[in-house]
N, C-alpha and C positions, 0 to 999 in steps of 0.2 A: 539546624543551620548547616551544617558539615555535609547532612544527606543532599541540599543542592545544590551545595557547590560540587560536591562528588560526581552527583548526576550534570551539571555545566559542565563540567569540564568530560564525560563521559562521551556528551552528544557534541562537543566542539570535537575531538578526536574523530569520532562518528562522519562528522562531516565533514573532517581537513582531509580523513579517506575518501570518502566520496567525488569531492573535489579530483582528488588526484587521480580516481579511475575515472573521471569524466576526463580528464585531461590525457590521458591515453585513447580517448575514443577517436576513429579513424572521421575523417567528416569526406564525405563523397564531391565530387566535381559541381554536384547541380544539387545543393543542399540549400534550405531557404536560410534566412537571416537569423532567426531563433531556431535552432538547429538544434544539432544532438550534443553541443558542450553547452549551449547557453543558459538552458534552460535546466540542469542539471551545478551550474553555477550559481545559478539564482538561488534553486532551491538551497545550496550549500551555503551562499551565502547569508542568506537569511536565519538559517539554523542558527550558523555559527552567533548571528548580532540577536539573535531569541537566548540560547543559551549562554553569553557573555553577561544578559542581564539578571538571569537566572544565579549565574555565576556572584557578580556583584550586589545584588540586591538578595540574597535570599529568605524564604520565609523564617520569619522567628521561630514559631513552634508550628513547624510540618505536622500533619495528620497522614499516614499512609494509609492505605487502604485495607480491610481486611483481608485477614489469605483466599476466603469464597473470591472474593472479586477478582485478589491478586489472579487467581487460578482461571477466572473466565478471560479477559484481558490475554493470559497466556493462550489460550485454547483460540480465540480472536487471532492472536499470532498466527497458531500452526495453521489458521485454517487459510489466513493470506498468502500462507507459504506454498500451502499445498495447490492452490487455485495456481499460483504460479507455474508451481513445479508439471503441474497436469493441462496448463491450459496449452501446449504445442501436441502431445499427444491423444486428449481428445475433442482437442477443440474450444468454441469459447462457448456454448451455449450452455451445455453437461456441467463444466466446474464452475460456468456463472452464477447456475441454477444454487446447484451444491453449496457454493461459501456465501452466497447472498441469502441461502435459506436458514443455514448455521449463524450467519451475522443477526438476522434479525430474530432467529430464536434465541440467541443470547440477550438481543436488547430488551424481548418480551414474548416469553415462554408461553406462544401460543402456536399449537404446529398446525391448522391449519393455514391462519395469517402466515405463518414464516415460508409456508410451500408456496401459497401463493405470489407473496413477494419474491422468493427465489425464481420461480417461474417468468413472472412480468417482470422481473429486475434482468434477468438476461438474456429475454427476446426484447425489451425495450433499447437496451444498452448495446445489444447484437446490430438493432435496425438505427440507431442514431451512429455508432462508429461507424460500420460498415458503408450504410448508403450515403450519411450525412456528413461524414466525414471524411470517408472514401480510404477508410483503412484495409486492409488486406488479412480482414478476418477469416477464418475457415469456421461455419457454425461446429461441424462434426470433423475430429483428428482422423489420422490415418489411423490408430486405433480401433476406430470403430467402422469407420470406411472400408477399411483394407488395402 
């Protein structure tokens, strides 16, 4: 019981930061209605009333995870990290490929399936943001452009 309220109260912290760097975000002249604090709100706020119940209600006798899993879960982590950290300089297609092929070898350790999905997971995801949504993707960074 103590591990989720430890963990409630871990992720309401988590998210009263959150909140408040979204509340420092600058919002432009000609931003739409669900902008860049509202939506960043929401998600905080919701956290916060997800982990308050957590908080309140917690399991009687938690089961955690074993350490193998603990460890993939983490590895799942860096690799979200890493997509981030690489998607300005090389682009979104290369690290789409890359953590979407690592994600789904982690969910089932099969490496052709997993390239394949990496592959159609970020020309799929490339051609829905970009054209569909009209976001301001670059497939390839200046990295590899020059």
């Amino acid at each position: 019981m103590a591990s989720d309220r430890v963990f409630g109260l871990c992720i309401i912290g988590v998210a009263l930061v959150y909140i408040a760097s979204a509340a420092q975000t600058q919002v432009g002249f000609l931003s739409d209605p669900v902008g860049s604090r509202t939506v960043p709100y929401i998600v905080g706020g919701l956290s916060i009333l997800c982990a308050s119940a957590i908080f309140l209600r917690p399991d009687p006798n938690p089961v955690w995870p074993p350490l193998a899993v603990s460890a993939r879960i983490g590895l799942a982590l860096a690799v979200i990290y890493l997509f981030a950290i690489t998607l300005r300089p090389l682009g979104f297609l290369i690290p789409a490929a890359a953590a979407s092929a690592t994600l789904s070898y982690l969910i089932a350790p099969r490496p052709w399936h997993a390239v394949a999905a990496g592959a159609g997971l970020s020309i799929g995801l490339f051609v829905i943001f970009k054209y569909g949504l009209g976001l301001g993707l670059a497939p390839f960074g200046r990295a590899i452009t020059g």
